[in-house]
PDB file of N, CA, C, O and CB in Angstrom:
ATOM      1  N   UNK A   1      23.098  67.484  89.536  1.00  0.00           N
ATOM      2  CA  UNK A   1      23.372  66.266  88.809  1.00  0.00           C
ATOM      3  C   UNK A   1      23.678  65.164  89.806  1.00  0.00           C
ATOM      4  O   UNK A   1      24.645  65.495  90.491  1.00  0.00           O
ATOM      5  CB  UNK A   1      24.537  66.458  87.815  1.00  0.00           C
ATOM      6  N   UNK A   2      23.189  63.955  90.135  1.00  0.00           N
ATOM      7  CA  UNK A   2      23.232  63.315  90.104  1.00  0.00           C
ATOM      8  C   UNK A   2      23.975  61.605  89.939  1.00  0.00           C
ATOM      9  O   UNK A   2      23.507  60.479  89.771  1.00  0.00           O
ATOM     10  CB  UNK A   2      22.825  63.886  89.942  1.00  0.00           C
ATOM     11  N   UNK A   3      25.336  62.175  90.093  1.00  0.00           N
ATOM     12  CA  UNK A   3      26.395  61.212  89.480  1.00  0.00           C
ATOM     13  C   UNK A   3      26.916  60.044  90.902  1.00  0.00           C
ATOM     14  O   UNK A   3      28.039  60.276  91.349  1.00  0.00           O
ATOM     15  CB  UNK A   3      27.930  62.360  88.792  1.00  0.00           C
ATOM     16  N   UNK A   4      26.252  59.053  91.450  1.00  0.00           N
ATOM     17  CA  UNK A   4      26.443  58.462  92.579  1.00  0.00           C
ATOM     18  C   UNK A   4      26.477  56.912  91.814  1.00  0.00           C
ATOM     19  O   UNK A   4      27.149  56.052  92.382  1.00  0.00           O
ATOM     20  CB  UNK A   4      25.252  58.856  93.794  1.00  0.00           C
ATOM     21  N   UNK A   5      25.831  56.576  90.654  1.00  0.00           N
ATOM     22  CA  UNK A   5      25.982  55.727  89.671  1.00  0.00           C
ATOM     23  C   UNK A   5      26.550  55.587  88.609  1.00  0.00           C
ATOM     24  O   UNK A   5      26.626  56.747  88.204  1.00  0.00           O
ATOM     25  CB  UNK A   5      25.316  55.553  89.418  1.00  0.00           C
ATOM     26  N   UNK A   6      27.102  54.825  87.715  1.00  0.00           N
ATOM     27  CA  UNK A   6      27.397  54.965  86.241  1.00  0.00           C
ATOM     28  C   UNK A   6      26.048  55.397  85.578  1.00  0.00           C
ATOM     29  O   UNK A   6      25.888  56.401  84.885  1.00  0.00           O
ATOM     30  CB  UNK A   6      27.979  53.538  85.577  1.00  0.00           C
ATOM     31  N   UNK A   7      25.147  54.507  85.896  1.00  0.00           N
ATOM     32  CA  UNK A   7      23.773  54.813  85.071  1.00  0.00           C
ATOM     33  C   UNK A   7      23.226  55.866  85.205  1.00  0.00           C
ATOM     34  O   UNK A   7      22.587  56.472  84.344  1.00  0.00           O
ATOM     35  CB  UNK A   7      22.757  54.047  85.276  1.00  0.00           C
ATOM     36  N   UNK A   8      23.479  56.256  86.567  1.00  0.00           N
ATOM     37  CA  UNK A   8      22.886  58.160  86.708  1.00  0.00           C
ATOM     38  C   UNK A   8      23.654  58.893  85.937  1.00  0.00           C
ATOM     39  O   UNK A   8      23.212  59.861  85.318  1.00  0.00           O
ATOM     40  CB  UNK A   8      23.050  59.048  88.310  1.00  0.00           C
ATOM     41  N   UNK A   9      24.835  58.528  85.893  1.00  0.00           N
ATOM     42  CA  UNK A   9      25.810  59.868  85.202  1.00  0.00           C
ATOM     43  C   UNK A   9      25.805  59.353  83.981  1.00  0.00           C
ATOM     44  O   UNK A   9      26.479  60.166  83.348  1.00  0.00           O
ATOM     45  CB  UNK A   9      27.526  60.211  85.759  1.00  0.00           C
ATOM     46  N   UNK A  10      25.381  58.287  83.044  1.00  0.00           N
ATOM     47  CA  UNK A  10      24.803  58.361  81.269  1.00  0.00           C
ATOM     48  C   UNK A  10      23.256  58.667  81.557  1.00  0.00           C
ATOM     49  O   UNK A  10      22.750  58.701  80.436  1.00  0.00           O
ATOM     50  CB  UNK A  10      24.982  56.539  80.141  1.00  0.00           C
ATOM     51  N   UNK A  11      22.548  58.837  82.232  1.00  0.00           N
ATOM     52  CA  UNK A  11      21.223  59.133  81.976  1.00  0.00           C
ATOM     53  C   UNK A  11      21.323  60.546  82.150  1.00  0.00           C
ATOM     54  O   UNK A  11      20.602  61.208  81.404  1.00  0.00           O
ATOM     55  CB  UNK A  11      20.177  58.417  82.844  1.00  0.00           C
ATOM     56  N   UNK A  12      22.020  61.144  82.929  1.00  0.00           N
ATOM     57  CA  UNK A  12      22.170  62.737  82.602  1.00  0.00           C
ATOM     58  C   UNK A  12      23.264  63.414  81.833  1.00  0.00           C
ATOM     59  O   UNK A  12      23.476  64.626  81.880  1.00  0.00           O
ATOM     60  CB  UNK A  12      22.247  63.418  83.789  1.00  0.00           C
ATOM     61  N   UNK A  13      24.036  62.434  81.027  1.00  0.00           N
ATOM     62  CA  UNK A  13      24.725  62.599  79.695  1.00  0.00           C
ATOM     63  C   UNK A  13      23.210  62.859  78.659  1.00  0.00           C
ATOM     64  O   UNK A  13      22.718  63.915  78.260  1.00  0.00           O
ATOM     65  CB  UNK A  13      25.834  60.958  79.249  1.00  0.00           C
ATOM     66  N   UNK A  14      22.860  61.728  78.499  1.00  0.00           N
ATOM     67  CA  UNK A  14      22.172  61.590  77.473  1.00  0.00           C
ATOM     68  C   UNK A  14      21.151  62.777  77.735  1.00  0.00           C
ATOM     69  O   UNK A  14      20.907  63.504  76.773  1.00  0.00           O
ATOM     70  CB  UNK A  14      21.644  60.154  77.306  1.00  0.00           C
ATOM     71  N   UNK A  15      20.606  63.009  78.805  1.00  0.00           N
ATOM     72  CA  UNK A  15      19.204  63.929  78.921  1.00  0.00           C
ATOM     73  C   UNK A  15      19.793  65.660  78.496  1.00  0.00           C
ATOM     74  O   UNK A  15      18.983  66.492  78.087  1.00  0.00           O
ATOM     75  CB  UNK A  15      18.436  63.822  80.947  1.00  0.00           C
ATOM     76  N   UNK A  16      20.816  65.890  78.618  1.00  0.00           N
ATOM     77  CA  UNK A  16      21.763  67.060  78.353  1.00  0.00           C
ATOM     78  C   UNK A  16      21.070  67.446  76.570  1.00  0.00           C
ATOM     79  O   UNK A  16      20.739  68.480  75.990  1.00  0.00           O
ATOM     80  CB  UNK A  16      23.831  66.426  78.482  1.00  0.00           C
ATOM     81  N   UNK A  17      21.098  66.435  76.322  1.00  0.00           N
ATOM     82  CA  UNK A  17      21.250  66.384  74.262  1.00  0.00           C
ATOM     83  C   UNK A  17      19.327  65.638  73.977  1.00  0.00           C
ATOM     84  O   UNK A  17      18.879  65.427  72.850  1.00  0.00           O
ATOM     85  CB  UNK A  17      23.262  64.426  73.370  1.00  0.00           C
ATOM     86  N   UNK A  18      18.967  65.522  74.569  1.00  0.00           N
ATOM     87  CA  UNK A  18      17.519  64.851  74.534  1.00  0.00           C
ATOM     88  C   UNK A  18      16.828  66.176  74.121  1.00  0.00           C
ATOM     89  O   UNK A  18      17.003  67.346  74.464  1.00  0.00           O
ATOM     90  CB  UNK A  18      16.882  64.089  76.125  1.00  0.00           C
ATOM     91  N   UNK A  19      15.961  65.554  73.241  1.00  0.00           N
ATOM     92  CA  UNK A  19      15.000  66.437  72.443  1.00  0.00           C
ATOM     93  C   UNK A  19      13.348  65.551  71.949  1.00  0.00           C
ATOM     94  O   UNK A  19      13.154  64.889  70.929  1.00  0.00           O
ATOM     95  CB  UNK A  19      16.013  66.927  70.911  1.00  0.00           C
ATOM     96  N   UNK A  20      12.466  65.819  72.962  1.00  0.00           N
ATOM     97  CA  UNK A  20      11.628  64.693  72.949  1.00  0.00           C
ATOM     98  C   UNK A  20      10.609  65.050  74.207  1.00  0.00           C
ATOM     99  O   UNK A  20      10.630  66.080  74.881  1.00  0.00           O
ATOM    100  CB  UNK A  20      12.525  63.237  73.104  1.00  0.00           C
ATOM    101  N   UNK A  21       9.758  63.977  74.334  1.00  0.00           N
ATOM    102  CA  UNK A  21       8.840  64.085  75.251  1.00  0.00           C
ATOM    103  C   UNK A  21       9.480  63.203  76.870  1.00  0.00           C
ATOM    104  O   UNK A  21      10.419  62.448  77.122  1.00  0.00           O
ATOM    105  CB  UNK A  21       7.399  63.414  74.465  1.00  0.00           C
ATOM    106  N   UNK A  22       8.835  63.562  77.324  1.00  0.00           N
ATOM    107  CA  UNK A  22       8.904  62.980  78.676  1.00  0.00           C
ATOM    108  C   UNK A  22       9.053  61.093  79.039  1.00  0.00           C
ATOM    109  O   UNK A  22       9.805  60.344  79.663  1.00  0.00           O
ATOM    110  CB  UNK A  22       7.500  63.567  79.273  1.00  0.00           C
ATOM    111  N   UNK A  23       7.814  61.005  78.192  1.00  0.00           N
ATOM    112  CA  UNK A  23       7.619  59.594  78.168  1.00  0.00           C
ATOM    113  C   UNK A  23       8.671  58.800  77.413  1.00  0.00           C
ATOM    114  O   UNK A  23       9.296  57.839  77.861  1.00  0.00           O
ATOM    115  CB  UNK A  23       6.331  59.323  77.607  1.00  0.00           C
ATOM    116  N   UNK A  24       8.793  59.403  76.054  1.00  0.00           N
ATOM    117  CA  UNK A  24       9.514  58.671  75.006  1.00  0.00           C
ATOM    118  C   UNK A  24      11.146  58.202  75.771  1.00  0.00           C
ATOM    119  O   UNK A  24      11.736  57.167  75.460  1.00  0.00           O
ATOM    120  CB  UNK A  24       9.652  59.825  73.498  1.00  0.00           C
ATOM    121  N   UNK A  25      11.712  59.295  76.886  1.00  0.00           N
ATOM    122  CA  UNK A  25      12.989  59.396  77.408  1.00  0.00           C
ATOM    123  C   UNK A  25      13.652  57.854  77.665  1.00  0.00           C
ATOM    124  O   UNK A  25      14.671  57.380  77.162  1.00  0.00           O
ATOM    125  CB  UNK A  25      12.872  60.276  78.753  1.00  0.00           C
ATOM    126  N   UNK A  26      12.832  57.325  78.502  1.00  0.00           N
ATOM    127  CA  UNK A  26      13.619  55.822  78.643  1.00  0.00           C
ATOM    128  C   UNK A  26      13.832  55.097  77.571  1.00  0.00           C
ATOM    129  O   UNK A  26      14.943  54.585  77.439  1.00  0.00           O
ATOM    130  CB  UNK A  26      12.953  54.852  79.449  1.00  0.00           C
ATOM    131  N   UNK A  27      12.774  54.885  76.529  1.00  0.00           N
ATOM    132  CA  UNK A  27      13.119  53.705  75.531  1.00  0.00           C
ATOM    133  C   UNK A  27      14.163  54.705  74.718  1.00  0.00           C
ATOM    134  O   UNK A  27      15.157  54.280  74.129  1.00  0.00           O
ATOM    135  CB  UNK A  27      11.611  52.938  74.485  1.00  0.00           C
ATOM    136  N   UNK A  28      13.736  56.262  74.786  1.00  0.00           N
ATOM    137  CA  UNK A  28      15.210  56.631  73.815  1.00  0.00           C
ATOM    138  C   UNK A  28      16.553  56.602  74.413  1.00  0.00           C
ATOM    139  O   UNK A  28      17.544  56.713  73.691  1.00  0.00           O
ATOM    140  CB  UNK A  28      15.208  58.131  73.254  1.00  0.00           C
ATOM    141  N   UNK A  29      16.687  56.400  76.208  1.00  0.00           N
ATOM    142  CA  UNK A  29      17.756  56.463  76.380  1.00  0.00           C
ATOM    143  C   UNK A  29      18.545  54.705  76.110  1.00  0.00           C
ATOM    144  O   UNK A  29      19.724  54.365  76.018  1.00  0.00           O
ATOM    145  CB  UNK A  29      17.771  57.203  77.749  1.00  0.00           C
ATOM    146  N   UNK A  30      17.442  54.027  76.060  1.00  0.00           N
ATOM    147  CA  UNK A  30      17.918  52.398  75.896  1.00  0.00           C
ATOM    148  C   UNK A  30      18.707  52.480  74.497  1.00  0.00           C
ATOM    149  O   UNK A  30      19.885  52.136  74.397  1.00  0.00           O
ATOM    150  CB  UNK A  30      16.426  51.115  75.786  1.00  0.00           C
ATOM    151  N   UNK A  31      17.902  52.995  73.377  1.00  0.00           N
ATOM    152  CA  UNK A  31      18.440  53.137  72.195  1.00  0.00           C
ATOM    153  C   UNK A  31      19.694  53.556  71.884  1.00  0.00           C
ATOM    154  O   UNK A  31      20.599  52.966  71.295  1.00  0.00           O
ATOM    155  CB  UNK A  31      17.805  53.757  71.663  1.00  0.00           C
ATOM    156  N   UNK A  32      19.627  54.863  72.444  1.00  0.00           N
ATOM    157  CA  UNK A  32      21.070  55.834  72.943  1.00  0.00           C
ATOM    158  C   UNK A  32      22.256  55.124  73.548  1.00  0.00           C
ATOM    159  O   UNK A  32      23.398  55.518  73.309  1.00  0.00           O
ATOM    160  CB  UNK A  32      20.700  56.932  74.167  1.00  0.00           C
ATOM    161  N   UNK A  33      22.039  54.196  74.245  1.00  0.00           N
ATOM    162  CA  UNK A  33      23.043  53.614  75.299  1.00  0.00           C
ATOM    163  C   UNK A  33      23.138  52.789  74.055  1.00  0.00           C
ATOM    164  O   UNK A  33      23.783  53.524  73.308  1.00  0.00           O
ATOM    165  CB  UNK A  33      22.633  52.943  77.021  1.00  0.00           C
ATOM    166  N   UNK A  34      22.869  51.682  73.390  1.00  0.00           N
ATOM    167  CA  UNK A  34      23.064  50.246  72.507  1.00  0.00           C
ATOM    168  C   UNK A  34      23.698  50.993  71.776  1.00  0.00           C
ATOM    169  O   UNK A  34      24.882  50.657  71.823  1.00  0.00           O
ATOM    170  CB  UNK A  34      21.837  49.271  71.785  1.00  0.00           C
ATOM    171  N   UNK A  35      23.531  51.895  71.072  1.00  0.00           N
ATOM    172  CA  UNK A  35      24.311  52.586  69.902  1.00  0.00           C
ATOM    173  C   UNK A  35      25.737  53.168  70.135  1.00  0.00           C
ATOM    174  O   UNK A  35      26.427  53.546  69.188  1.00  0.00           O
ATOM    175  CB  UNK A  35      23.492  53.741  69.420  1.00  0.00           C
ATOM    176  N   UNK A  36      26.218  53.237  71.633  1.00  0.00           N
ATOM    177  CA  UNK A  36      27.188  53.140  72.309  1.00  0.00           C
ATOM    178  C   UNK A  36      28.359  52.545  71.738  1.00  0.00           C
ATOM    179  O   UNK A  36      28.340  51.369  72.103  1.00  0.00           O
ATOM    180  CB  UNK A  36      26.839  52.623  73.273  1.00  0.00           C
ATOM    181  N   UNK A  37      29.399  52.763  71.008  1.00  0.00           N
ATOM    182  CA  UNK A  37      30.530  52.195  70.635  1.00  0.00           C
ATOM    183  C   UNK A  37      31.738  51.977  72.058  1.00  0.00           C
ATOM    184  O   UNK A  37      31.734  52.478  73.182  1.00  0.00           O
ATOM    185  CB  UNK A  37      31.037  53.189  69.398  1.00  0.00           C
ATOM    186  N   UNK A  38      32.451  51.256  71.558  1.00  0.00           N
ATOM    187  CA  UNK A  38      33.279  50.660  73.565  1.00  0.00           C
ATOM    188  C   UNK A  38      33.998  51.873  73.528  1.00  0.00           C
ATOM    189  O   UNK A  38      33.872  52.502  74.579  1.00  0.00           O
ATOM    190  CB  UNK A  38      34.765  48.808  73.891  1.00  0.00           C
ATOM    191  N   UNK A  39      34.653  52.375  72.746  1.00  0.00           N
ATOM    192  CA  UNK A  39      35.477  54.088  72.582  1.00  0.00           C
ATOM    193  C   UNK A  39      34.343  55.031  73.214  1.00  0.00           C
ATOM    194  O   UNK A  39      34.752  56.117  73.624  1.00  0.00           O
ATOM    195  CB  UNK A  39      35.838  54.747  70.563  1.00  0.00           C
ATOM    196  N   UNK A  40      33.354  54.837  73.310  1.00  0.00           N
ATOM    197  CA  UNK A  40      32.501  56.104  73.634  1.00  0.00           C
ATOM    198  C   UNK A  40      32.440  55.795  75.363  1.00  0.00           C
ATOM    199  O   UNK A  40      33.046  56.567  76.106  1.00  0.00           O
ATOM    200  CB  UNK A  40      30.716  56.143  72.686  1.00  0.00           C
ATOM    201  N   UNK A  41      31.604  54.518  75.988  1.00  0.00           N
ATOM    202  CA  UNK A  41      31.370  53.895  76.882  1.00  0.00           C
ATOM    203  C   UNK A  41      33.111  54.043  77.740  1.00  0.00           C
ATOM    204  O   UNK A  41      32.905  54.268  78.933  1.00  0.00           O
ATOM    205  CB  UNK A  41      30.684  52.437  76.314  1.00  0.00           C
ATOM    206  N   UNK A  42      33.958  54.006  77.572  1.00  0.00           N
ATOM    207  CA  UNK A  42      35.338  54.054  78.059  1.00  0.00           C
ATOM    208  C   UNK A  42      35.613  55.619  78.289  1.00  0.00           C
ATOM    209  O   UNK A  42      36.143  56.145  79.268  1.00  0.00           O
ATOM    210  CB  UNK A  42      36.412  53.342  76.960  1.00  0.00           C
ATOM    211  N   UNK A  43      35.183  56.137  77.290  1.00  0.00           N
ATOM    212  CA  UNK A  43      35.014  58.101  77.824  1.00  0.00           C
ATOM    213  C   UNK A  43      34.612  58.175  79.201  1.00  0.00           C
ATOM    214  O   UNK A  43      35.105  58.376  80.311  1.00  0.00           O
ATOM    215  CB  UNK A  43      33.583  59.166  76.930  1.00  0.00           C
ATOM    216  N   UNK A  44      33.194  57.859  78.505  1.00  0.00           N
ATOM    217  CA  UNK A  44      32.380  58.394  79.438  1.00  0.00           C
ATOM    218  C   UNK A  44      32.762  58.006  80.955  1.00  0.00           C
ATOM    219  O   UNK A  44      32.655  58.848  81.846  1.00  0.00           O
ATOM    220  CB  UNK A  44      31.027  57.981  79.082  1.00  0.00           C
ATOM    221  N   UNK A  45      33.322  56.377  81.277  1.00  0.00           N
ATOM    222  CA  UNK A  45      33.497  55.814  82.333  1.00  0.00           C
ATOM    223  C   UNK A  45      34.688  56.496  82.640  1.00  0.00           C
ATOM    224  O   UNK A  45      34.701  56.684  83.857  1.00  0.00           O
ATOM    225  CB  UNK A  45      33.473  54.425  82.306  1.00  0.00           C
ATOM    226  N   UNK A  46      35.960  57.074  81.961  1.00  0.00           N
ATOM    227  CA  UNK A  46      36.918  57.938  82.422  1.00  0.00           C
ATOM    228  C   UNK A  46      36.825  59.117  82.722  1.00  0.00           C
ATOM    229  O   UNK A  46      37.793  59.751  83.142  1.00  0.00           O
ATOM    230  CB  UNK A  46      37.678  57.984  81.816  1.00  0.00           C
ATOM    231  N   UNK A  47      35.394  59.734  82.528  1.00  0.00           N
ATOM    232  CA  UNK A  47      34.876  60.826  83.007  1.00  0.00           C
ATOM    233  C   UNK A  47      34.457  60.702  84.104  1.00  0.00           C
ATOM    234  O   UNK A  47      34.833  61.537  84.926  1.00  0.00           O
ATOM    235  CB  UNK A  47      34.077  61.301  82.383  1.00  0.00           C
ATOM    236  N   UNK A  48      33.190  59.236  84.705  1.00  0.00           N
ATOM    237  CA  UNK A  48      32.377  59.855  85.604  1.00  0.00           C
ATOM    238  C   UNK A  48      33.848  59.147  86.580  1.00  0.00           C
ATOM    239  O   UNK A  48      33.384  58.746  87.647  1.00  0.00           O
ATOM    240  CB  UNK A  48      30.397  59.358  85.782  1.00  0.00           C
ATOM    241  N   UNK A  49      34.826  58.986  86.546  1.00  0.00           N
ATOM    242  CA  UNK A  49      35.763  58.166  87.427  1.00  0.00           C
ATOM    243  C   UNK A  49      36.631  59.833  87.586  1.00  0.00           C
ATOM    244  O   UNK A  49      37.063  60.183  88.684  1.00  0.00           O
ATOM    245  CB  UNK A  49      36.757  56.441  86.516  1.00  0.00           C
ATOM    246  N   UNK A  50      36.728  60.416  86.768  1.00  0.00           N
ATOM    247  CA  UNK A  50      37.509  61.949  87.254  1.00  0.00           C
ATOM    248  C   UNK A  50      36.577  62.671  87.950  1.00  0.00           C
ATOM    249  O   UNK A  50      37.266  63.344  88.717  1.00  0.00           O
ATOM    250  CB  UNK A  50      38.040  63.009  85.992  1.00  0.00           C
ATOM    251  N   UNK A  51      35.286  62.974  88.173  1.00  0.00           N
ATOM    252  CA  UNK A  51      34.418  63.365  88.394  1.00  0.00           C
ATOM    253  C   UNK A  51      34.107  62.947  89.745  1.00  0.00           C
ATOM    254  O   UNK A  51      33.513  63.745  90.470  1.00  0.00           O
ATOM    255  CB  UNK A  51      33.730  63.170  87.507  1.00  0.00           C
ATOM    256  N   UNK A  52      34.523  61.465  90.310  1.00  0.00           N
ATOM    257  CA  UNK A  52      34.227  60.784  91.595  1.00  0.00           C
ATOM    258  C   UNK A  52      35.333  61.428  92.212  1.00  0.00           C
ATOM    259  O   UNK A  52      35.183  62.092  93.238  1.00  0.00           O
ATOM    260  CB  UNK A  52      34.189  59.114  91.664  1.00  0.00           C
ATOM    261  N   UNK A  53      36.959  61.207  91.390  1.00  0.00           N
ATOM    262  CA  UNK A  53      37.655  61.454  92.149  1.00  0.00           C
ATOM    263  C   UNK A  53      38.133  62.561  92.710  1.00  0.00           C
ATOM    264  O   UNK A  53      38.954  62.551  93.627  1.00  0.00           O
ATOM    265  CB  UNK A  53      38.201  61.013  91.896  1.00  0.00           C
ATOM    266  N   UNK A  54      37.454  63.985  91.987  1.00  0.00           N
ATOM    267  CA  UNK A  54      37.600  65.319  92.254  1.00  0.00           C
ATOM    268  C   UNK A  54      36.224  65.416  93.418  1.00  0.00           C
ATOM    269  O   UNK A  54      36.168  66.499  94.001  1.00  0.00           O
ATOM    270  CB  UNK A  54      37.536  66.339  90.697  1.00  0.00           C
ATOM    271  N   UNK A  55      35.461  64.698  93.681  1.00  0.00           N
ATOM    272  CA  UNK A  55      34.191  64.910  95.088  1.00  0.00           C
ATOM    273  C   UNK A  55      34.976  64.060  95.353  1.00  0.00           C
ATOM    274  O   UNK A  55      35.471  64.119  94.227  1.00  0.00           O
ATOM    275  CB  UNK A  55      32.316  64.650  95.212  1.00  0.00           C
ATOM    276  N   UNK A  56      35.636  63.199  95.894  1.00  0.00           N
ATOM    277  CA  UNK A  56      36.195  62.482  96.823  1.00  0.00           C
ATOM    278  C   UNK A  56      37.776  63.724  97.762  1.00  0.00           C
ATOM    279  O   UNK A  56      38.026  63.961  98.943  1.00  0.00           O
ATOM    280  CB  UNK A  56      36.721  60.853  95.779  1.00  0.00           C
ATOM    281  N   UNK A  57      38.435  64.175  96.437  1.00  0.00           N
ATOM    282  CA  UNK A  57      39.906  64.817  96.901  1.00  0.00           C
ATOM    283  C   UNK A  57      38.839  66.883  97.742  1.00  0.00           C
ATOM    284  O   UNK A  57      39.308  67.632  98.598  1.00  0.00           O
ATOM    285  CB  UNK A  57      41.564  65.075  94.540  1.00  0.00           C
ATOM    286  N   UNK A  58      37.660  67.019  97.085  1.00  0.00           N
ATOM    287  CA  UNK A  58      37.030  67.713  97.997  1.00  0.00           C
ATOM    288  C   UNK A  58      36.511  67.634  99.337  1.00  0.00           C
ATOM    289  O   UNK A  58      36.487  68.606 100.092  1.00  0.00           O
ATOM    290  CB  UNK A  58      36.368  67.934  97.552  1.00  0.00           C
ATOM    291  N   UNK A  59      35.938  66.053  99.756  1.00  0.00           N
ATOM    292  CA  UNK A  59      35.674  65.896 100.232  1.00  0.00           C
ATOM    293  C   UNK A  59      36.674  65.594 101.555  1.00  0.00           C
ATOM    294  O   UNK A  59      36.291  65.836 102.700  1.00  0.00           O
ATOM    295  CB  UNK A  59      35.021  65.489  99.649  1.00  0.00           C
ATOM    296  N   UNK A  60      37.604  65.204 101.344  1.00  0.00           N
ATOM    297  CA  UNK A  60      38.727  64.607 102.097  1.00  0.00           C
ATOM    298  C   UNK A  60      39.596  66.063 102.427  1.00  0.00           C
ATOM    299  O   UNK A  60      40.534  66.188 103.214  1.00  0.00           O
ATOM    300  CB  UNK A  60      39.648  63.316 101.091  1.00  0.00           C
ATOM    301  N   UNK A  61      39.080  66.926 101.717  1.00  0.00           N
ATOM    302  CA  UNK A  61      40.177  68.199 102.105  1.00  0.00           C
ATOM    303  C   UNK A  61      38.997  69.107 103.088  1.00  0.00           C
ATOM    304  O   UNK A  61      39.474  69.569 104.125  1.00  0.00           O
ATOM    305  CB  UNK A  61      40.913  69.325 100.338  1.00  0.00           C
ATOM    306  N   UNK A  62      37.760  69.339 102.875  1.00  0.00           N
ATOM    307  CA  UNK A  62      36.383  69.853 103.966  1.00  0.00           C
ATOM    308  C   UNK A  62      36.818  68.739 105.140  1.00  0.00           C
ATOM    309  O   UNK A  62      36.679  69.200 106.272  1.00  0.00           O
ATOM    310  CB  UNK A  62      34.305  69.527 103.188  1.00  0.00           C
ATOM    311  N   UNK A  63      37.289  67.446 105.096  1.00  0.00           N
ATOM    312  CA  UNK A  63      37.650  66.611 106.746  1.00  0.00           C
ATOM    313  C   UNK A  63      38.816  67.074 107.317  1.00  0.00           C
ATOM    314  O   UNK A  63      39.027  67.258 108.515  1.00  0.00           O
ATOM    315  CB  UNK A  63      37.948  64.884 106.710  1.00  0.00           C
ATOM    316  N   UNK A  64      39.616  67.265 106.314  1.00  0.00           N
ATOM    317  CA  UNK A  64      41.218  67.900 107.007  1.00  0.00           C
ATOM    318  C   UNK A  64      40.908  68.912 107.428  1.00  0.00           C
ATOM    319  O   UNK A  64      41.176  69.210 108.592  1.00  0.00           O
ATOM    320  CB  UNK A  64      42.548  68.232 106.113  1.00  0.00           C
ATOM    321  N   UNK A  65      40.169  69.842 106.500  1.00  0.00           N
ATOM    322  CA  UNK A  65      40.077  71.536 107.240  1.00  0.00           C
ATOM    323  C   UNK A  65      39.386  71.623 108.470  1.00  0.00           C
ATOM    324  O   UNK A  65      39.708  72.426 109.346  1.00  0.00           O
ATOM    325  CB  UNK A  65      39.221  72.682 106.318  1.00  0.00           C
ATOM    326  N   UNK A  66      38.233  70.640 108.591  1.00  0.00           N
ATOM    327  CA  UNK A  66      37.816  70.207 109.612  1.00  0.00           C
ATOM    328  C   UNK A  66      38.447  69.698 110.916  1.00  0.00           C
ATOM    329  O   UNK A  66      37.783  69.881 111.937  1.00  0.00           O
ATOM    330  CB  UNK A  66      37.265  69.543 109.205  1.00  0.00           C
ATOM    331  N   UNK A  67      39.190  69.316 110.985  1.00  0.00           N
ATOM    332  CA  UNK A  67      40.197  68.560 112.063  1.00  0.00           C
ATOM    333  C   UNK A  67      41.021  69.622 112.996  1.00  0.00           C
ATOM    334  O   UNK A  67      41.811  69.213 113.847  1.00  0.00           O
ATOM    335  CB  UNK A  67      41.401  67.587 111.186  1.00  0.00           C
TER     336      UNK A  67
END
């Protein structure tokens, strides 16, 4: 996965639950995203922000062990 963006980490939210063709994926993920309520969009952003900060507190502990 892919999570180095907000938009990467809802485009592989959404592709998780996608049921469809290949092509159709972008205009359904545009759809998907607008239908977005600010309660949902605030999840998700408190997710991919726990998600940064658990590869960041990994990352910083592989430099200490390192040292």
């Amino acid at each position: 996965m892919d999570t180095s963006t907000f938009e990467k980490y809802l485009l592989d939210i959404h592709a998780r639950d996608y049921h469809g063709t290949d092509d159709k994926m972008p205009d359904n993920f545009e759809q998907w995203l607008g239908n977005l309520d600010c309660d949902e969009v605030v999840k998700y952003a408190e997710d991919f922000a726990t998600e940064l900060n658990e590869k960041l507190e990994s990352a910083l502990k592989l430099a200490g062990d390192a040292i």
